[in-house]
Structure formats: C-alpha cells, structure tokens
N, C-alpha and C positions, 0 to 999 in steps of 0.2 A: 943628818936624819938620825934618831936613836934608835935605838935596838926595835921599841916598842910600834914605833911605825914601821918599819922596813919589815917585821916580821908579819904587822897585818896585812901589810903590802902583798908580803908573799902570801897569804891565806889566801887572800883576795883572788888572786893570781890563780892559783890553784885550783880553785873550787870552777874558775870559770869552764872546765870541759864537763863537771858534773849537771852545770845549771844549762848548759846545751843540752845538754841530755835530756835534762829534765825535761826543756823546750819540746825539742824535738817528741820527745813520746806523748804529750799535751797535746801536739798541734796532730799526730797520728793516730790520736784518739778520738778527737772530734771532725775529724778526715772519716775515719774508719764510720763513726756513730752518724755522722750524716749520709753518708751513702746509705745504712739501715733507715733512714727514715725516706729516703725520698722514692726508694724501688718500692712498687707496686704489684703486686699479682697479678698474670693477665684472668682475663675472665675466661671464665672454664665457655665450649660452643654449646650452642641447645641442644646437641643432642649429646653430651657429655653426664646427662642424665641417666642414663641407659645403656648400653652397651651394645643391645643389640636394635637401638632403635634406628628406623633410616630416615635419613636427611630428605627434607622436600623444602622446596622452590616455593616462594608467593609472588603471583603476578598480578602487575596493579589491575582493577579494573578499566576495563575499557569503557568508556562514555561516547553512545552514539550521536554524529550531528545531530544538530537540531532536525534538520529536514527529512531525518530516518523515521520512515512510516513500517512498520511490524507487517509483514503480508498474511492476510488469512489464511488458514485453511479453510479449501472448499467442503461442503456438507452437503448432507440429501436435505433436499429442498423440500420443505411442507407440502401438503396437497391441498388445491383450493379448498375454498369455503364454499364454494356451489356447485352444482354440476354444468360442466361447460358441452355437454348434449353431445351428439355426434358430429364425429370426424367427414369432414365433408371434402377436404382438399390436405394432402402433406409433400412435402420433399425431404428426403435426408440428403441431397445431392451427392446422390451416389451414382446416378445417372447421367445422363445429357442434360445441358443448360437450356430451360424451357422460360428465363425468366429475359424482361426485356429493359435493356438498359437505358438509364432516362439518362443523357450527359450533360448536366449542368454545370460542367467544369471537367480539366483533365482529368482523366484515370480511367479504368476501365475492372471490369469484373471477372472472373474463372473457376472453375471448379480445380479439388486438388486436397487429393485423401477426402475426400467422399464429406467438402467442406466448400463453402462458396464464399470466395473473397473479394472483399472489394476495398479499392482503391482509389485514394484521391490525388493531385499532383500537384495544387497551389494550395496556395493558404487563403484563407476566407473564402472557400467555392467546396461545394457539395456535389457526391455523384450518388444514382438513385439506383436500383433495381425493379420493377415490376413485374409481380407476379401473374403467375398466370390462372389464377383462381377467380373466377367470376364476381364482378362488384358485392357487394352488401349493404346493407343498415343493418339488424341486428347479427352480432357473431363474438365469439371469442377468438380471439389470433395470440398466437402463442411462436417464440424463438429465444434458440439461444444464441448468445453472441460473445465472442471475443475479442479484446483489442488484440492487433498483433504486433501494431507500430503505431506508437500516440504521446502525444503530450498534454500537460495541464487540459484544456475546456476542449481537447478533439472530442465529436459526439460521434455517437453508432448508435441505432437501433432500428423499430419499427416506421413503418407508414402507412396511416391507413385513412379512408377515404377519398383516397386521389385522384383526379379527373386529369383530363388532356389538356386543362390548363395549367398544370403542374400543382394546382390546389389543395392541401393534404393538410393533415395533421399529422405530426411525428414525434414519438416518445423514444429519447435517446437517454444513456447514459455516458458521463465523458471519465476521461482518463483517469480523474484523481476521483472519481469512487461517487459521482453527483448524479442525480436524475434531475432531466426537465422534459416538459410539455409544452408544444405551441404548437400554432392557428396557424397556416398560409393561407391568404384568399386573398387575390389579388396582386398578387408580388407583395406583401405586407405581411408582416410577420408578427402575431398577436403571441405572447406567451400566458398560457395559461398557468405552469409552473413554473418559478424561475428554476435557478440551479439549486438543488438543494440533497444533501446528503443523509444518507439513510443508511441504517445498521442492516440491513436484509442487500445490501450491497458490496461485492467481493472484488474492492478498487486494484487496479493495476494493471497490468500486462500478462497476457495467457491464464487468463486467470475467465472461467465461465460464468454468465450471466443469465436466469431467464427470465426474459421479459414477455407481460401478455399485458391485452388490452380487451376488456369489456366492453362493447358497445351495444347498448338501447334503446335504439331512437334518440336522444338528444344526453344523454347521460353516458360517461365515459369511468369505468374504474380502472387503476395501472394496477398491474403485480409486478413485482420481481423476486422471482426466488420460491413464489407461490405465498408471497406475503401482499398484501392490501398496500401499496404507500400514498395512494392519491385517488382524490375520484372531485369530477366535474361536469358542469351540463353547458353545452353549447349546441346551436342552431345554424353554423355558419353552412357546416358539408353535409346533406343528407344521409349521401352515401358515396362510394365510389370504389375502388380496387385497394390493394395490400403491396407493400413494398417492404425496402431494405435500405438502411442509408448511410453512409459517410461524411462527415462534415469534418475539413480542416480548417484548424480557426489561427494561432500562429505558423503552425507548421508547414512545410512546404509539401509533407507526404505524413497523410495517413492510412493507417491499413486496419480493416476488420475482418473477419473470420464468423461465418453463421452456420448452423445445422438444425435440421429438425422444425423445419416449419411446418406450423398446421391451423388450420382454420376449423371450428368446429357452429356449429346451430347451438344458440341458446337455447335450452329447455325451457318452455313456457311454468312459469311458478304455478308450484300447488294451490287450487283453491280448496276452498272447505266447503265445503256442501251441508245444509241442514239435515242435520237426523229423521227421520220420521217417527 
C-alpha cells in the first residue's frame, strides 16, 4: 500500500466518531422536532371563561310515551244558558241512604265523606241507583260525578226516565274523557250518541264532572260542565224516575263517586205579549 492510501485510510478512520456524532445529533433533532409537532393543547373546560363562573349539568330531555295523556286542571264551570227554575228535590249525601238500588249485576252502593258510591263486580253488567224524587216529563237533573276506579269505555253517570221495567235513558261519561247517550226500552239498547269526546270534559280518575240533562217532553239537551254538548228528540219514555249508574265493560270492578244531586222544574219561556 503507499503512503498515499494508508494515510487516507487513516483520515477515513478517524473522522468516523465525528460523523456518529454528526448522526446522532440529526437523528436527536428530528426525535426532539417531532415530539413539538405531534403535542396538542388540551382544551381549556367552559367554564375556564370566567373565573367566577359556576358549572351546570344539561339533562337530556325526557320524551313522554306515546300513551301519556297531560291531566287537566279542573275550573269553575260556566252557568247555564237558561234558567233551570226551582229546586224541587237535592241530596248532597251527607245523610242517610234514601236512594234504592236496582242490581243488575254484582256490586252494591254506600255512602262515605258525605259522597255516594257505587260499585260494579263483573265486566259487561251494570248497577243502578234510584232516587227517591218523584217521576217527571219536564225537569232539569243535575250531578256530579267522579270516577274512582275505571278503565278505557267504564261509563258513570245519569238515568232518567226509568220505570219498573228497568226502561231508562242514560247519559254517562267513560274513563278516557268520552260522552254517550242511549235508549233502553225493552232490554234493547238504542244509542242516541255514540262515544264521543268533548273539550268541556275533565278525562281520568278523580278528576269531577257535571253532568245535567234537559228534558221537554220529547226533546232532551246534555250539559257537562254547564256547557251544551248534545241535544235530541225522542218518544220512546214519557217519563219516569232519576237514577245513578255504573257500567263495567272490560273490567272486572268499577267504581264511581257522586255529590250534589238535584232536580229542578223548568221555567216555562217567556212570551211576548202585544203592546197596546
């Protein structure tokens, strides 16, 4: 080998702990510069705004079942549109039970907190109350009612013109917030309204109802609430007594709650008379 080679040999040699070096600080440099690129700042919290602002909670909203009905509140109820003349007969049953029960299925009736309930014990079968206020044709009848235990189409309400054949007309409202009207004459059950719901109606459970019924000679108006919801003319019942009624239609037990019954005389309308 000559000089000339063996001395680049050794340069060669030599330099190689410089060009580690060099490596080394290269590869510590782009070690070092990508850790600064790849850290991220955390994000400051919302209330990191402020200092003295305080932290609050957001809860999702709630979404009610489908089947969730909103319950009214009750209101003072309108006053008729006519004058329903004098009071001829009331009970607020605060008293002794004067009224007589018709059993057209299990249950039975009682007084309790100065309120008259009645009770049914199968499903499909009615129990009746009869009062003890003397027959009529023309009157107004007036009650309030409450369901205490009912489901879907259980009905409660009035009866009026009933005879000793069990013969009536009955204007009930059912559970889920409906009014209907029908005819019994005969064992036959004619409905004059079907089921049909109305805004002047305060649907559910414990919740009060008042129901009245117009009659004039063959022409019938319903209130509830002291609002007009129906009116109709029928010739089947002349006349007859006033009751109370329960009908269970699925359920194997309904229960109603009544106060403040009263019967009054229609005022005969105003005529007009010619001047002289």
């Amino acid at each position: 080998m000559s000089f000339y080679t063996e001395r680049v040999t050794d340069i060669a040699i030599d330099m190689i702990p410089l060009r580690l070096n060099a490596l080394y600080l290269l590869i510590l440099t782009i070690l070092i510069s990508g850790c600064g690129v790849s850290e991220v700042p955390a994000e400051p919290p919302p209330s990191a705004t402020s200092s003295t602002q305080t932290a609050t909670v957001a809860f999702p909203t709630l979404i009610p079942p489908s089947t969730f009905t909103p319950i009214p509140t009750e209101s003072p109820a309108p006053a008729l549109s006519f004058n329903p003349g004098s009071e001829i007969f009331s009970d607020d049953f605060s008293g002794e039970l004067r009224w007589t029960p018709a059993e057209l299925g299990p249950g039975g009736l009682s007084l309790s907190e100065g309120r008259l309930f009645i009770s049914v014990r199968q499903s499909n079968s009615l129990y009746m109350a009869i009062s003890p206020a003397d027959p009529l044709t023309n009157a107004y009848i007036e009650i309030e009612v409450r369901p205490e235990l009912c489901t879907a189409n259980d009905e409660f309400g009035i009866v009026f013109r009933a005879n000793d054949d069990f013969d009536h007309y009955r204007f009930t409202l059912t559970c889920i917030g409906e009014a209907r009207v029908v005819g019994v004459i005969n064992g036959i059950e004619r409905v004059l309204l079907p089921n049909s719901p109305s805004t002047a109606i305060f649907p559910g459970v414990y919740l009060t109802n008042r129901l009245g019924v117009q009659m004039e000679n063959d022409q019938f108006r319903f209130y509830i609430n002291g609002e007009e919801v129906f009116s109709d003319r029928d010739l089947g019942l002349p006349n007859g007594r006033f009751g109370l009624l329960v009908k269970a239609r699925q359920s194997g037990q309904t229960t109603a709650s009544f106060d403040n019954f009263s019967v009054r005389i229609l005022q005969p309308a105003p005529t007009n008379t010619p001047s002289d």
